[in-house]
Structures are given as structure tokens and as C-alpha cells.
C-alpha positions in Angstrom: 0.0 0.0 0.0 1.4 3.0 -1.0 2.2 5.5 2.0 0.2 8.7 2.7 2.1 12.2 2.8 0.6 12.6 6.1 2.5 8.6 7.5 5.8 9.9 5.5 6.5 12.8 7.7 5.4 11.5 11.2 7.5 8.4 10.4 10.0 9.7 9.1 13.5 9.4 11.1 15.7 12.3 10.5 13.5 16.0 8.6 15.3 18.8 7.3 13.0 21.6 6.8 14.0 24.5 5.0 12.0 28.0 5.4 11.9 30.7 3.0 12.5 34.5 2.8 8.6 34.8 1.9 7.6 33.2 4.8 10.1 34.1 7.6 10.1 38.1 6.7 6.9 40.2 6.0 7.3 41.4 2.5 6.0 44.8 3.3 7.6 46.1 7.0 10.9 43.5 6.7 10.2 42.5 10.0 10.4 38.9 11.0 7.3 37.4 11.4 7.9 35.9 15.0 4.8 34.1 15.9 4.8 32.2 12.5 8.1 30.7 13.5 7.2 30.2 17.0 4.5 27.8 15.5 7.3 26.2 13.1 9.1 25.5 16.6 6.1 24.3 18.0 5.8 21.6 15.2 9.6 20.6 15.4 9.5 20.5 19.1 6.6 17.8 19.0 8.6 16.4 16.2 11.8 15.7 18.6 10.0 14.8 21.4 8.6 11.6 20.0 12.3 10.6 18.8 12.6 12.4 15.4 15.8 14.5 14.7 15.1 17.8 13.0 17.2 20.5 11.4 16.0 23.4 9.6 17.5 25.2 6.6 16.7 29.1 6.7 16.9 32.0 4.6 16.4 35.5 5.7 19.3 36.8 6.9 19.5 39.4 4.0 16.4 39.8 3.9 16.5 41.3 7.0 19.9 43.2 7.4 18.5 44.8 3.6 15.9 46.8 6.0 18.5 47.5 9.0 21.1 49.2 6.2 18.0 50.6 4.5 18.7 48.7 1.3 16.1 48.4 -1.0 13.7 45.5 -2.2 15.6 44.8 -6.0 18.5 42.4 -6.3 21.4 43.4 -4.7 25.1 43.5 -5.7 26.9 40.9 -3.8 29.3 43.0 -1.3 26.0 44.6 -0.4 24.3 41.1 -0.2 27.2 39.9 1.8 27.0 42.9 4.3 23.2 42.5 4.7 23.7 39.2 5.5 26.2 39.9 8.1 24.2 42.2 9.7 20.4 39.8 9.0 22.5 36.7 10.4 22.4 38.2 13.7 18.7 38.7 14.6 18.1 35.8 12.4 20.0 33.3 15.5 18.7 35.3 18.5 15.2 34.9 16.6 15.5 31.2 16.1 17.4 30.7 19.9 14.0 32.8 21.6 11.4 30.1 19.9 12.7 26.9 20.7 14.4 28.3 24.3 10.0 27.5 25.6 11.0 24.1 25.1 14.1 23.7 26.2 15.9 22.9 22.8 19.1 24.4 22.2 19.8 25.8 18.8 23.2 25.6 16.9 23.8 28.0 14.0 26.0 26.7 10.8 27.0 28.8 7.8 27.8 26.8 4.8 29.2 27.4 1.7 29.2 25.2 -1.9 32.5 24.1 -1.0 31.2 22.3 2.1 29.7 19.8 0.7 32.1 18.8 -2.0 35.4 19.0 -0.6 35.3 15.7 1.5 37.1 16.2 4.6 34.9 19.9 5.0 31.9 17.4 3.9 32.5 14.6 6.6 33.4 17.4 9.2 30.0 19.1 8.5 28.2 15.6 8.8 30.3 15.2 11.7 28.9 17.9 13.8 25.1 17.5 12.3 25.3 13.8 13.8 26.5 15.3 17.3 23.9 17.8 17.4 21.1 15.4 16.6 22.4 12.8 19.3 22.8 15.6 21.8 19.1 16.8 21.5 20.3 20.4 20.0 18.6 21.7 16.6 20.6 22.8 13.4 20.1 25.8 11.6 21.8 26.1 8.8 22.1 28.9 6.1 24.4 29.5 3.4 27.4 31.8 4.2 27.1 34.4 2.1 29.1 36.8 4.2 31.7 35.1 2.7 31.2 33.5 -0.2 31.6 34.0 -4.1 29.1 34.4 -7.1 30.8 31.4 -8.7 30.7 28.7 -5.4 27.4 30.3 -3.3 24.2 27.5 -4.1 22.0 30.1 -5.6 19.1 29.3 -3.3 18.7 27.6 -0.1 16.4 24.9 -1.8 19.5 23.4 -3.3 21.5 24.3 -0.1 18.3 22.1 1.6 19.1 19.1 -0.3 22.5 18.6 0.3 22.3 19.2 3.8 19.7 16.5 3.9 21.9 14.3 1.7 24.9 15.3 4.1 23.0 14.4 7.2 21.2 10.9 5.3 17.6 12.8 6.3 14.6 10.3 5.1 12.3 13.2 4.8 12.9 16.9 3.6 10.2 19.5 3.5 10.5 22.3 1.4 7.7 25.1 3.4 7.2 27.5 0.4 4.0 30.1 -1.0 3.5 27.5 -3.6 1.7 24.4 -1.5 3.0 21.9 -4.5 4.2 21.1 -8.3 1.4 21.6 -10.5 0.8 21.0 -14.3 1.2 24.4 -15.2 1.0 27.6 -13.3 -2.2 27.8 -11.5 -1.8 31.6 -11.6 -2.2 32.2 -15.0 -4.3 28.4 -16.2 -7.1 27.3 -14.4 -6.7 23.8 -15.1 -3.8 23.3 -13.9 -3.8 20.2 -11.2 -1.4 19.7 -8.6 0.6 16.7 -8.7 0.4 14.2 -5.5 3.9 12.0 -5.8 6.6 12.3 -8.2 8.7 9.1 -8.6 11.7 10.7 -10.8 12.5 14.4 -12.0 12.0 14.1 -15.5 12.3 16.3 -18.6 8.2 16.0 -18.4 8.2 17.0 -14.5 10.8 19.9 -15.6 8.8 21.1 -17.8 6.2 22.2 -15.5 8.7 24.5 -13.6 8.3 28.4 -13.9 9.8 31.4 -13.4 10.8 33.0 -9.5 7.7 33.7 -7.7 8.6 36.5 -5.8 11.1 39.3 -5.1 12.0 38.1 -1.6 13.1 34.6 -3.0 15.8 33.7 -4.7 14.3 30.1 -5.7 11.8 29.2 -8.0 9.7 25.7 -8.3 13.0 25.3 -10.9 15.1 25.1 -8.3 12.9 22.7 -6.2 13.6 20.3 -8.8 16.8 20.6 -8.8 16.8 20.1 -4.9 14.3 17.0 -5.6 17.3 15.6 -7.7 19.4 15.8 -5.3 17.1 14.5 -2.5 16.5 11.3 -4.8 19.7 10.8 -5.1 20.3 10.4 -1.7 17.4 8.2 -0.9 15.9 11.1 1.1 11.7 11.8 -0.2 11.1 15.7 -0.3 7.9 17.4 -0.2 6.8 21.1 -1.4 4.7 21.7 0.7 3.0 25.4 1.7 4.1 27.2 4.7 1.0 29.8 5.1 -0.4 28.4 7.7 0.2 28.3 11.4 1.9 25.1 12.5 2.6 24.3 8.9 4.3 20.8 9.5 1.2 19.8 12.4 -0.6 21.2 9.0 1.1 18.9 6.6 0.9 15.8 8.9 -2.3 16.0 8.8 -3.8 17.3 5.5 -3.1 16.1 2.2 -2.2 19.1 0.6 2.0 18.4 -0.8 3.4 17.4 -3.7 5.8 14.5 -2.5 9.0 13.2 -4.5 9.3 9.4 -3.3 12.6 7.8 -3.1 13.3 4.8 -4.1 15.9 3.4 -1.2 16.7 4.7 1.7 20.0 7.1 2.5 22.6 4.2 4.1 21.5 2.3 0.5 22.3 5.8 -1.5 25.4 6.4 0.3 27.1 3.0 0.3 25.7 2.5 -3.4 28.1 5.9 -4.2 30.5 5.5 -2.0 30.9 1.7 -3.6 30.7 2.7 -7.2 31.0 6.5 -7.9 34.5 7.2 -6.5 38.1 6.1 -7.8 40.2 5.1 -4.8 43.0 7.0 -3.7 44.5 4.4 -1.8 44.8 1.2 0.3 44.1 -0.6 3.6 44.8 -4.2 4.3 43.4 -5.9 7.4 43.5 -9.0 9.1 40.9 -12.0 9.0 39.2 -10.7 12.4 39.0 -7.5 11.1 37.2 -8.8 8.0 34.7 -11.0 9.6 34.2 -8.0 11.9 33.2 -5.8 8.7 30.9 -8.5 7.1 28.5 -8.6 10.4 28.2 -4.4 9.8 31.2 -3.3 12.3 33.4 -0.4 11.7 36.8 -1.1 10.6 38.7 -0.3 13.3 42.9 0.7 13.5 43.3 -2.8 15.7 42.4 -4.6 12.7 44.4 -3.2 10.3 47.9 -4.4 9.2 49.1 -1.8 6.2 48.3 1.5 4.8 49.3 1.9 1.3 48.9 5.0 -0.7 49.3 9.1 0.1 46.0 10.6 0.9 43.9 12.9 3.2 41.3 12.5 5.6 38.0 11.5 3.7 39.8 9.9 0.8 38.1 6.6 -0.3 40.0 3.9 0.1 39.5 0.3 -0.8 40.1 -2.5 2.2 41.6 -5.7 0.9 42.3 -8.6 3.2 45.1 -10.8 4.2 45.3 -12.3 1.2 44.8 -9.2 -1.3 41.0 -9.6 -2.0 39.3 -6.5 -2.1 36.4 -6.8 1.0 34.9 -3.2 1.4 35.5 0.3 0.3 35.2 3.4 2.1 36.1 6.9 3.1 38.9 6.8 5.9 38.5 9.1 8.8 42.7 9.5 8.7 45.1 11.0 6.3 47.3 8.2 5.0 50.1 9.4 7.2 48.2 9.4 10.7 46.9 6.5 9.6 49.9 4.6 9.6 50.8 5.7 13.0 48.0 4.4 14.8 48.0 0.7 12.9 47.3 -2.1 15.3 47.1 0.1 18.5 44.1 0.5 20.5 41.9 4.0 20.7 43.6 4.3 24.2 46.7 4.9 22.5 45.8 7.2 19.9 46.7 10.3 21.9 50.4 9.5 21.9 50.5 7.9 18.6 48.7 10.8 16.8 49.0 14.1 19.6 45.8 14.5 19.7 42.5 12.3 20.6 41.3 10.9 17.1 37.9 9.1 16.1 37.6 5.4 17.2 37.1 3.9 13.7 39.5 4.0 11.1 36.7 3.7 8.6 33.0 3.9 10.4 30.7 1.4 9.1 28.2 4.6 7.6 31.3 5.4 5.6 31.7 2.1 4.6 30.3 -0.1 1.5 31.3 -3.7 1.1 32.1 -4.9 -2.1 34.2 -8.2 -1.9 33.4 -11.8 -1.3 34.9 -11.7 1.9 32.0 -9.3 3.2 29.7 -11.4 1.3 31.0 -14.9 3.1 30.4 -13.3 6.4 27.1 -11.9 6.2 26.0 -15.8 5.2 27.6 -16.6 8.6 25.4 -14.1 10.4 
């Protein structure tokens, strides 16, 4: 049976929401419109307190430092953009701190930039810290950092930004809280019957094709660039909806009216991520590890230093890596939380030992078992043992 909108959100394990300029600032005074997001927290606060992890994706910092440096409504030229959101960022994270501080959530603030997500060791630092936030109860807000960054690396718009934090932090579910409440068949604005789709399996050229033009001067996305976010959701096995964001209590709104369009992924993130990390990478080096080590792997362990016998290869940390055993079949590949250097240092020794080896306390797991895809017949002969 195929799975309501309203079952996908209040199932779903991790939701990255992301809110909009339109919604989070009053298009006519600039001001931010406070008890709107006090119901968003409200929502996400019910959200984490029946086990899900939440993380929210926000524009509006230019939007409002534009109105503090009396900047006006048009597009701006970036060094102006860059100082309004210097100044925006500001109220922007008192603003979100005040409406979860009711429920006792704290709120941690993380600017991003292209580069991020696609430089790996900045990539697995930034998933890094998202997975310590979620486990220590605290919600992410994340924006782009465009205080700092260029026309050619800044996403654009924070629905792409939204995606690959979601892929970044393996999210099942992201929600997209726009003025649009869905993908129709044409623009409902201008053609009356237009119908609004219910679940999209796959962003085709058909599906892009029903994509217009910005819909307002506050945002910088369009529904174009929620497909290009769906993409990128997909990808990663997370489903995303576009859903509307007028209402109060807009997620309590969407868990329990029908009213999205849904994109429906077709496996979840750990099968996206091992899938890419097993077959869209070229490895930049080697680790060889002993039979325990290997049998350890195929029953869903982390590889860790104990286990492993020789690094070959000249790499950083987050480089993939393939992992051969004793006798030179490849078992699993992965990205290694260790340059190839530090790496070698700590071979065989214990995580109690890491601090002298290494001056300074490293990770546990050489490669963790999220990072990890296996690939060999040796991972294959131990699962059948399970």
C-alpha cells in the first residue's frame, strides 16, 4: 500500500526543513514574522519529542539586514548582499534561539558554503557535527554563508542548499515550506486547469517542464530550483515534499492534510550512500586488514585501527580507500577518517593509544561502518555466517 504524505512525515527518522524569505520576513515592513516561527518550533518541538531529529534550513538573513542598512527591495550587488547578511545573520539566531528556548531545545547556528559539501574532509566534518547535534538533543540551523562567499561557489538558493544538507546528514524526509503548497501542471496563476501533482517518482524532462519562473522578489528560488533540490534529495534516498508554509503550524498542518506534492525515493540514505561510495568514487589508496578485522566488517562493524595491518597510498582524511584482506582480496570500500600518514601511526594500536601515537585524541574507527560499502566476497561470506 502505498504511504500517505501525512504517515511519511510522522514516520520519518531524520526531517530537514527548509523556510523561506517569503515566509520568515513580512514582505511589506521587513520584519520577521515571530509568531509564525514560534508555531514552526512548536511543530519541530513535537517532532523531537517523539524521537525524530530535525534540522532546519533558513533563509532571511538578508532579507532582514536589507531593512537595518535601508537597502532596497531589488536584487542586490553581492558585497552589499554579503554585508546584509552579516548584519540579518544576527537577529536571524537570536530569533530562532528565543522560539525553541520555551521548550528547552538548544539551537546551533551553521553557515555553509558550496565548497562544504564537495570537498570531502569539510563534507564529513560538517556531517560530523550535524550527527552530534542530533544525538545531543540540540537543533541545526543552517544557512548559506554568504558573508563570505563568491558568485561562482554560493548554491543560488537555499532549496538546493536544503538538499544537500539533507543528503549530508542521510535525512529520510525533507520538506521544502514555500507560498507554492505543491508542483502543478502548469501555473495555476495564469491556467485554471492546472492540477497539482500528489507523488513524483523521478524528476524528468516532463516534470521539468512544468517549472516556472521565480515567484517572488523576496526569493531567490523558483519551483526550478525545487527540482533541482528534488534531484538531489532522490539521489540520496531522502523523499522531499513542497509543501506550503502559510499556515500556522505548517508541519502539524502537513501531517495532517493532504495538501503536498511528494518526490518518493526509491531506497533509503545508508542504500544511497554506500551505493556511491561503492561505485562512484576512484580510490586513492589502500588498507589491508586482518581476517578478524574482515569477519568484523561482514556482520556491519566499523573497521577499526586494531584490525588493520598496512596503509598503502598518500591521501587525506575523507579519501576513499579500498580494504583488501590478508590475502589481497578487495572486502569493502570506504572513506577513511585518517590521512594516510596518521593512519599509519596508529595501525594495530588501540583507541587508548591514539593520543600518543597521533598528539591528539582521534575518532575510534579508522573507517565507520556509515562510511563504509562492502564490495568483496569476503564481506559477502560473512554476512552468510550471520
Amino acid at each position: 500500500m502505498t504511504s500517505t504524505p501525512t504517515s511519511r512525515l510522522a514516520t520519518a527518522r531524520r526531517v530537514i526543513v527548509k523556510i523561506g524569505s517569503a515566509l520568515l520576513v513580512d514582505a511589506t515592513t521587513g520584519e520577521l514574522r515571530r509568531e509564525w516561527l514560534a508555531g514552526v518550533a512548536d511543530d519541530l518541538a513535537a517532532m523531537r519529542a517523539r524521537g525524530q531529529d530535525v534540522g532546519i534550513v533558513s533563509s532571511g538573513a538578508i532579507a532582514l539586514g536589507r531593512r537595518k542598512l535601508g537597502l532596497p527591495s531589488r536584487a542586490l550587488r553581492l558585497e552589499k548582499s554579503q554585508a546584509a547578511a552579516a548584519v540579518g545573520q544576527i537577529d536571524l539566531a537570536h530569533a530562532y534561539r528565543s522560539v525553541f528556548a520555551p521548550h528547552d531545545l538548544n539551537v546551533a547556528q551553521l553557515l555553509l558554503t558550496l565548497s562544504d559539501t564537495e570537498e570531502r574532509r569539510r563534507y564529513l566534518n560538517a556531517r560530523g557535527t550535524l550527527a552530534t547535534l542530533f544525538r545531543m538533543n540540540a537543533i541545526p540551523v543552517i544557512n548559506e554563508n554568504d558573508t563570505v562567499a563568491t558568485e561562482e561557489i554560493r548554491f543560488g538558493d537555499n532549496d538546493r542548499l536544503a538538499a544537500r544538507v539533507a543528503a549530508c546528514a542521510s535525512a529520510d524526509a525533507l520538506v521544502l515550506l514555500s507560498d507554492v503548497d505543491g508542483l502543478y501542471t502548469a501555473d495555476p496563476r495564469r491556467d485554471a486547469s492546472a492540477t497539482k501533482l500528489k507523488e513524483v517518482a523521478a524528476v524528468t524532462a516532463d516534470i521539468e517542464a512544468m517549472a516556472g519562473p521565480v515567484g517572488s522578489d523576496m526569493a531567490s528560488g523558483g519551483m526550478a530550483t525545487k527540482l533541482a533540490a528534488a534531484r538531489i534529495a532522490l539521489d540520496a534516498g531522502c523523499s522531499m515534499a513542497i509543501a506550503s508554509g502559510v499556515a500556522e503550524n505548517p508541519l502539524h498542518h502537513l501531517e495532517t492534510i493532504d495538501d503536498a506534492t511528494w518526490f518518493i525515493a526509491d531506497q533509503t540514505p545508508v542504500q544511497a550512500r554506500k551505493r556511491w561510495i561503492a561505485g562512484g568514487l576512484a580510490a586513492e589508496g589502500e588498507v589491508w586488514i586482518d581476517a578478524g578485522a574482515a569477519r568484523a566488517l561482514g556482520h556491519g562493524n566499523s573497521l577499526l585501527p586494531a584490525g588493520a595491518m598496512r596503509i598503502k597510498g598518500k591521501f587525506e582524511r575523507g579519501a576513499p580507500v579500498i580494504v583488501r584482506g590478508p590475502d589481497g582480496r578487495e572486502v569493502a570500500r570506504g572513506l577513511i577518517a585518517y590521512s594516510a600518514e596518521d593512519a599509519r601511526r596508529i595501525l594495530g594500536k588501540q583507541s587508548a593509544d591514539f593520543a600518543d601515537a597521533l598528539g591528539y585524541h582521534g575518532r575510534a574507527a579508522l573507517i565507520h561502518r556509515d562510511d563504509m560499502s562492502m564490495t568483496g566476497r569476503a564481506g559477502a561470506l560473512s554476512r552468510e555466517e550471520e
